[in-house]
C-alpha positions in Angstrom: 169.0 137.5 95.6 167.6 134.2 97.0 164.1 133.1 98.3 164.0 134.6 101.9 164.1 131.1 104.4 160.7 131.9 105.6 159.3 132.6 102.9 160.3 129.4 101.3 159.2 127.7 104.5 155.7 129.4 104.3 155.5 128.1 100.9 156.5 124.5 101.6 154.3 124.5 104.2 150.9 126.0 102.4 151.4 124.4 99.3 149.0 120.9 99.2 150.4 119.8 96.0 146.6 118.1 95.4 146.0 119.7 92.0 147.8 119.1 88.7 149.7 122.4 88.5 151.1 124.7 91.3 151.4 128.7 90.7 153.0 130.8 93.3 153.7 134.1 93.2 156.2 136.5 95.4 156.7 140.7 94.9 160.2 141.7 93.9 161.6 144.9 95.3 163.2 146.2 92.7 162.4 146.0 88.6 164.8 144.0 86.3 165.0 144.7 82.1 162.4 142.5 81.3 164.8 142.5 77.8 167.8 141.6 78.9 166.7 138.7 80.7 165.5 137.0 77.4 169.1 137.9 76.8 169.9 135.7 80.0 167.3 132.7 78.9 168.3 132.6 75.9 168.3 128.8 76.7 164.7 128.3 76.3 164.8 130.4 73.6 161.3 128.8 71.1 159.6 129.2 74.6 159.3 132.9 75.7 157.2 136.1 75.1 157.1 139.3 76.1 154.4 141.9 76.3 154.4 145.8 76.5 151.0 147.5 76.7 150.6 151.3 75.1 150.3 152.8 78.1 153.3 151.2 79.9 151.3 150.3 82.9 152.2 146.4 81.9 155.3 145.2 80.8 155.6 141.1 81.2 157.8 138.3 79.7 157.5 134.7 79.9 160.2 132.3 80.3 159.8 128.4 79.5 156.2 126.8 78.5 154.5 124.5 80.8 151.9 123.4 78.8 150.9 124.7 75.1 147.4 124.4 73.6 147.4 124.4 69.8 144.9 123.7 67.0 144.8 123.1 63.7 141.8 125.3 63.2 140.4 128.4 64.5 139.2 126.9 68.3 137.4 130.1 70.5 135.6 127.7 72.1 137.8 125.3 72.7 140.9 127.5 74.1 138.4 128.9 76.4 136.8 125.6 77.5 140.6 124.4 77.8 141.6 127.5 80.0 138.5 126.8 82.4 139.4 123.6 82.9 143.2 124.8 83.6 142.4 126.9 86.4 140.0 124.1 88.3 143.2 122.2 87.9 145.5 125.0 89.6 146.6 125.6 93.2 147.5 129.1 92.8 149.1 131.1 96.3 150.3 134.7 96.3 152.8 135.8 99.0 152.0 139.7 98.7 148.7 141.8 99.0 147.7 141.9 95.5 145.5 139.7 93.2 148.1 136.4 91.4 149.4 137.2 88.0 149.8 134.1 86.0 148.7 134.7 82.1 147.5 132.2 79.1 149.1 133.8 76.5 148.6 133.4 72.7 146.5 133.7 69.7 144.7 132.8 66.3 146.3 133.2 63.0 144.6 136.0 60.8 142.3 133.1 59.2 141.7 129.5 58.1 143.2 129.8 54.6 145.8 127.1 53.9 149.3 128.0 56.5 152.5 128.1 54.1 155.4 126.9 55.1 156.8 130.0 56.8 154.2 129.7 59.8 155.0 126.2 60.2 155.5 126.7 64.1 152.8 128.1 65.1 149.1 126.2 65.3 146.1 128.2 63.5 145.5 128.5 67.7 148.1 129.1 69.9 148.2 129.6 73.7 150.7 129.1 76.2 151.1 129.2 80.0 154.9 130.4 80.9 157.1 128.6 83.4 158.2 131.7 85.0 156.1 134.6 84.7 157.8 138.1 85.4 154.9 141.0 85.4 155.6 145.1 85.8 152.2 146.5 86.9 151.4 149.9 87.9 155.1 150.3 89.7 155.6 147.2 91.4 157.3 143.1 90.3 156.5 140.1 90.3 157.8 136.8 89.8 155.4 133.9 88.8 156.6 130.3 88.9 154.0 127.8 87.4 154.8 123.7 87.0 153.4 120.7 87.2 152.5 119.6 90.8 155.3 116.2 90.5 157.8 118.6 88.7 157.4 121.7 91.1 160.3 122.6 92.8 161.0 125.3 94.9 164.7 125.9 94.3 163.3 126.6 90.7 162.5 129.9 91.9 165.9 130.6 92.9 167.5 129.9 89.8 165.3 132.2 87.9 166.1 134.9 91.1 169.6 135.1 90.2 169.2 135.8 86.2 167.0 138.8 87.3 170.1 140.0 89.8 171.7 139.9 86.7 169.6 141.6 84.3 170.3 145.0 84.3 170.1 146.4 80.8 172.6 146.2 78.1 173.5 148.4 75.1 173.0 147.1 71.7 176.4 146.0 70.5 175.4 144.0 67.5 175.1 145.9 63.6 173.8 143.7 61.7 175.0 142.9 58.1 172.5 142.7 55.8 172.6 140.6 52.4 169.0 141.6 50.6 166.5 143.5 51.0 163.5 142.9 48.8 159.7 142.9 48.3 157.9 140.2 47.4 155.7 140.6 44.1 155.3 144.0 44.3 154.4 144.1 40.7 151.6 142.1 41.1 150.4 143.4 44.2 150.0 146.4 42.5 148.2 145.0 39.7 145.9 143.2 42.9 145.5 146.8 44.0 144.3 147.9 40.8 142.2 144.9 40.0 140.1 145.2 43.1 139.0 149.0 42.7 137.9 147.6 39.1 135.8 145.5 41.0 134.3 147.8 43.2 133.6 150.5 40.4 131.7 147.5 39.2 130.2 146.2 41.7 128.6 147.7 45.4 129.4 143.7 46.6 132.8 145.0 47.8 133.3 148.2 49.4 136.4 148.1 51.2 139.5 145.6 51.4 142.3 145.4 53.2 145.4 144.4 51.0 148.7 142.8 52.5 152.4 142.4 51.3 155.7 141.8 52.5 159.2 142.2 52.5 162.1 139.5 53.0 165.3 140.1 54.5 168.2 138.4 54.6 171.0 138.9 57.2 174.9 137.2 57.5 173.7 136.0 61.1 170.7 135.3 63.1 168.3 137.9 63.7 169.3 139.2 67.6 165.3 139.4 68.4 166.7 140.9 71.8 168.3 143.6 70.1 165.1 144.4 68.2 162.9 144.6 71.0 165.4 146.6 72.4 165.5 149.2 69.4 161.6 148.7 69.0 161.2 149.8 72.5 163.7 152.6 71.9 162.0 154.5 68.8 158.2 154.0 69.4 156.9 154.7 72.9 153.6 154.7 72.0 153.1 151.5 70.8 152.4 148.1 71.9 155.1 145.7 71.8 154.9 142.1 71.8 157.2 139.0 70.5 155.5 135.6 70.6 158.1 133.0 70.0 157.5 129.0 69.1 160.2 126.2 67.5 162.7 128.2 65.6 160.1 131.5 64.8 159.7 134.2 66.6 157.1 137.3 65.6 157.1 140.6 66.9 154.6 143.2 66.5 154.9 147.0 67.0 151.2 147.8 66.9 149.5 150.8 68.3 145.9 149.0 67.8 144.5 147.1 70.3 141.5 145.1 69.1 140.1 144.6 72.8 140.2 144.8 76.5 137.9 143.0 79.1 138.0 144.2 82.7 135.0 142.9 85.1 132.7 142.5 82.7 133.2 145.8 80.2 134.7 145.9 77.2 137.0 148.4 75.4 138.0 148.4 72.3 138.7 151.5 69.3 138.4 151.8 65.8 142.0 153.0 64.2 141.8 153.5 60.4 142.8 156.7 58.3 146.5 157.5 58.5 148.9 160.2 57.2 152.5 160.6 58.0 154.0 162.9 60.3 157.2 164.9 59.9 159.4 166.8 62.3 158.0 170.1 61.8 155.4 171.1 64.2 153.8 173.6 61.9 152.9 171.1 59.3 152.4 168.5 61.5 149.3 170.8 62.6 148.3 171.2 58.8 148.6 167.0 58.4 146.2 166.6 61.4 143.5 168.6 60.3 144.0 167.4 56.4 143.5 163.6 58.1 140.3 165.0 60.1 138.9 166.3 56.8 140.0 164.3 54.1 137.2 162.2 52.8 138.8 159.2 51.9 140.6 158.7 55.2 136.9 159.7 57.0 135.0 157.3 54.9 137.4 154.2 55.6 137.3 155.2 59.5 133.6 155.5 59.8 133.3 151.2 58.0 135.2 150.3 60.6 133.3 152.1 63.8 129.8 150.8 62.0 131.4 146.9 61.6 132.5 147.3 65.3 129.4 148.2 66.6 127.1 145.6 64.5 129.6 143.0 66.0 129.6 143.5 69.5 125.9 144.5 69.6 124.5 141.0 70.5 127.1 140.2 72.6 126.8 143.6 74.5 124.5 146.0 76.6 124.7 150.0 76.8 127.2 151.0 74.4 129.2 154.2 74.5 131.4 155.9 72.1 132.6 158.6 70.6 130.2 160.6 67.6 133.9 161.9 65.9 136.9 160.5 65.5 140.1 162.2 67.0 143.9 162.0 66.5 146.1 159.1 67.6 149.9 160.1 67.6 152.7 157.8 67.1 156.4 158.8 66.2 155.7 158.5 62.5 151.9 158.5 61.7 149.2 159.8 62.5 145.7 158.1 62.8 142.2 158.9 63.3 140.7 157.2 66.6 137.1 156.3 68.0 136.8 154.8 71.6 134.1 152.1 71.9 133.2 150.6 75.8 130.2 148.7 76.6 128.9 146.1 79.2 129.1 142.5 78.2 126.5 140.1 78.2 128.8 137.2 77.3 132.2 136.2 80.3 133.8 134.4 77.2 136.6 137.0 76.3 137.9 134.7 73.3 134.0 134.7 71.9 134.3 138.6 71.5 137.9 138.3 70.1 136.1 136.1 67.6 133.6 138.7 67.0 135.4 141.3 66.5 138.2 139.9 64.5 139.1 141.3 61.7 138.0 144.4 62.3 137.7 146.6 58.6 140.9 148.0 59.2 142.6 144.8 58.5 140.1 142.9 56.4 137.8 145.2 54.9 133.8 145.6 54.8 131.5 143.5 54.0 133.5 141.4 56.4 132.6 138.1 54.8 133.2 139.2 51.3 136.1 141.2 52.0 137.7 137.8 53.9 136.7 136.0 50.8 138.6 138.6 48.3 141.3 138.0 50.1 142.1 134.3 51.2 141.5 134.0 46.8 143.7 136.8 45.9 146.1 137.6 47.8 149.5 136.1 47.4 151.1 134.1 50.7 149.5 133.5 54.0 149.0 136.5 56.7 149.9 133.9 59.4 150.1 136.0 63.2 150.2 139.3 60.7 146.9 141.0 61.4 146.0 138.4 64.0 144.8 138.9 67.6 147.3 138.0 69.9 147.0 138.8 73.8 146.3 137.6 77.0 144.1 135.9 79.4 144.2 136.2 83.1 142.6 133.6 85.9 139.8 136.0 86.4 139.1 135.9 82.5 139.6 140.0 82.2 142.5 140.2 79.2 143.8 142.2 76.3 144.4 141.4 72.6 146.4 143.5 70.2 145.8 143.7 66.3 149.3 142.3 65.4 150.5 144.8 62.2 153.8 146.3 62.0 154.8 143.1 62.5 157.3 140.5 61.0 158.2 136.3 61.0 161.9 135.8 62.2 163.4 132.8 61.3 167.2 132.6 62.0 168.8 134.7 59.3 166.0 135.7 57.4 162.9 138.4 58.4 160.1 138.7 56.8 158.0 141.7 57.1 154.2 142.8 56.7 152.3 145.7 56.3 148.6 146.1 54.6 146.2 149.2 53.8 142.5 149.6 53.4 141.7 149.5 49.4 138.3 152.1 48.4 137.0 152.8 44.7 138.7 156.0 44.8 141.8 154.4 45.5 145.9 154.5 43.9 148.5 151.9 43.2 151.4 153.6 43.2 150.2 155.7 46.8 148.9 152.9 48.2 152.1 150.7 47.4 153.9 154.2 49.1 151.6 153.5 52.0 152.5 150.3 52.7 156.0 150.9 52.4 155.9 153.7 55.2 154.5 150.5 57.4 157.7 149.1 57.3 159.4 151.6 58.8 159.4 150.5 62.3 160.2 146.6 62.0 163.6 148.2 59.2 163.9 150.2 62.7 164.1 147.3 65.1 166.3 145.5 62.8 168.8 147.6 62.4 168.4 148.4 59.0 167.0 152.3 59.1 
């Protein structure tokens, strides 16, 4: 497929080339595997993402970055500010009848304590505006290209046409071999466990904390991160799924917890915390749900994290809804409990909220401040993009940002993988430590390895 003539001659003649960057946009008739074409530009490989929402009504990857905003620090404000002034810079034209799709994707790391080496790539902020943009929305495709005004070349779009002729999906033809497979301290992360319920039977400073550890393996080649998007995609349907790649790193996260949405001024968000695996009995699997809706451990961790939700967004927001009892969020493995939150926003800064909100109890703990403390002096390694919000802005400001768990770092041959759980009083090493390892499952999955 190439740009129709008239088309490109409606282009060439509309486009003023008077702003810094130039952003057009054209409908595809027809929806390529948004998969295999990382497959197919695997050239700019460092520079691409991709993006599934949980209710598959987006699907998007980005190819090639035009510009990248990173910070050494935590910068709301400043990505916001930066994103702003972006857009006044932008000629943007759309050559169908709906609204242009061009995203600033990206995201903070899970918190200012010291990066290790591992997350290297990545800045403690991170956003990125793709090259080409290719977006499935409610049923229909399209193609964004986005470059510099003195680089912008229409011929561009035809280059990136014919990769998505080609891109029709592909089976997964590579088994990896694996050398090791191990966790990392799990001794002492046990001791950690048992240390901080020591506190809390001591103390009511601390009342919840969310522990993390990890897992590194080691493969005979480089990690295909096509492949496991591919196999991610293939087990978990109800799931996010996002990679976020930068240098020689690349992160994926198989969430199913979103930590916001912003659309025309409302927000949406949910509280996700209490879990309990499910099995392929039906029968049981009934038993398990209404063990999770009673048990009191699993209740009392899901009701800090609806209370820290609410006290967060309260300043920020203006008649707030949500739901008195939690009920049941199904994946393929686990099952959660679940709370819907929506309210109108006072604030149009989406990245201020993400601030707010960020980390919710499930994945730092409550008190927020102490439980953030507890952890950036205890815990062993840096969390990184684990945890972190990562997501989207669009150029009317509405977005999405997931809570990155089930996620892991890939770095050539090696993948290393993260999983946490919310640490009461009343809490158990040894279950926990089971806990976490059941988090792994779906990243083993994508690799190959389960």
């Amino acid at each position: 497929m190439a740009l129709r003539t008239d088309l490109k001659q409606n282009m060439i003649s509309e486009i003023k080339g008077n702003k810094n960057y130039i952003s057009v946009e054209i409908e595809l008739q027809y929806q390529p595997d948004l998969i295999n074409l990382l497959r197919k530009a695997n050239h700019y490989l460092g520079q691409r993402f991709y993006y599934k929402s949980k209710d598959h009504r987006l699907e998007m990857c980005g190819i090639g970055y035009v510009l990248e905003a990173r910070y050494s620090h935590l910068e709301h404000d400043k990505i916001y500010e930066y994103w702003q002034s972006i857009k006044e810079q932008l000629e943007a034209k759309v050559y169908h009848d709906k609204k242009h799709h061009l995203k600033f994707f990206g995201g903070f790391q899970f918190s200012e304590h010291a990066l290790t080496n591992e997350w290297k790539d990545y800045g403690m902020s991170h956003f990125v505006l793709p090259k080409y943009l290719i977006t499935i929305e409610d049923g229909r495709c399209y193609l964004t290209y986005t470059e510099q005004s003195q680089k912008f070349n229409i011929e561009e779009i035809n280059d990136i046409l014919s990769k998505l002729d080609e891109s029709k999906r592909t089976d997964i033809i590579e088994i990896p071999t694996m050398i090791s497979n191990k966790d990392i301290q799990s001794e002492e992360w046990k001791a950690l466990v048992d240390k901080v319920v020591q506190f809390m039977k001591d103390s009511v400073a601390l009342q919840k904390v969310v522990l993390s550890r990890r897992r590194q393996i080691v493969f005979e080649n480089e990690v295909n991160i096509e492949d496991a998007l591919q196999r991610s995609l293939n087990i978990n349907e109800s799931s996010y799924l996002l990679l976020f790649e930068s240098g020689k790193s690349q992160f994926i996260s198989q969430t199913p917890e979103q930590l916001c949405q912003i659309s025309n001024g409302i927000l949406y968000t949910n509280a996700i915390a209490g879990t309990i695996s499910r099995t392929d009995d039906e029968t049981i699997n009934e038993f398990l749900k209404d063990e999770l809706l009673n048990d009191s451990k699993n209740q009392f961790e899901h009701r800090y994290v609806v209370d820290s939700i609410i006290h967060d967004i309260q300043s920020f927001t203006k008649h707030l809804e949500y739901d008195k009892k939690p009920t049941i969020l199904t994946n393929k493995h686990l099952y959660h409990l679940y709370t819907k939150i929506q309210a109108d926003l006072l604030s149009e800064n989406v990245l201020e909220i993400v601030n707010q909100l960020h980390p919710t109890p499930a994945l730092g703990g409550f008190p927020k401040a102490e439980a953030m403390r507890f952890i950036e002096n205890e815990e062993f390694g840096t969390r990184g993009l684990y945890g972190a919000p990562l997501g989207y802005i669009d150029l009317e400001d509405n977005g999405e940002f997931i809570v990155s768990i089930r996620s892991m770092l890939v770095n050539e041959n090696s993948a290393t993988l993260y999983s946490g759980c919310g640490i009461v009083k009343d809490s158990n090493a040894e279950s926990e430590f089971e806990e976490t390892d059941l988090k792994f499952k779906p990243m083993l999955k994508a690799l190959g390895v389960m």
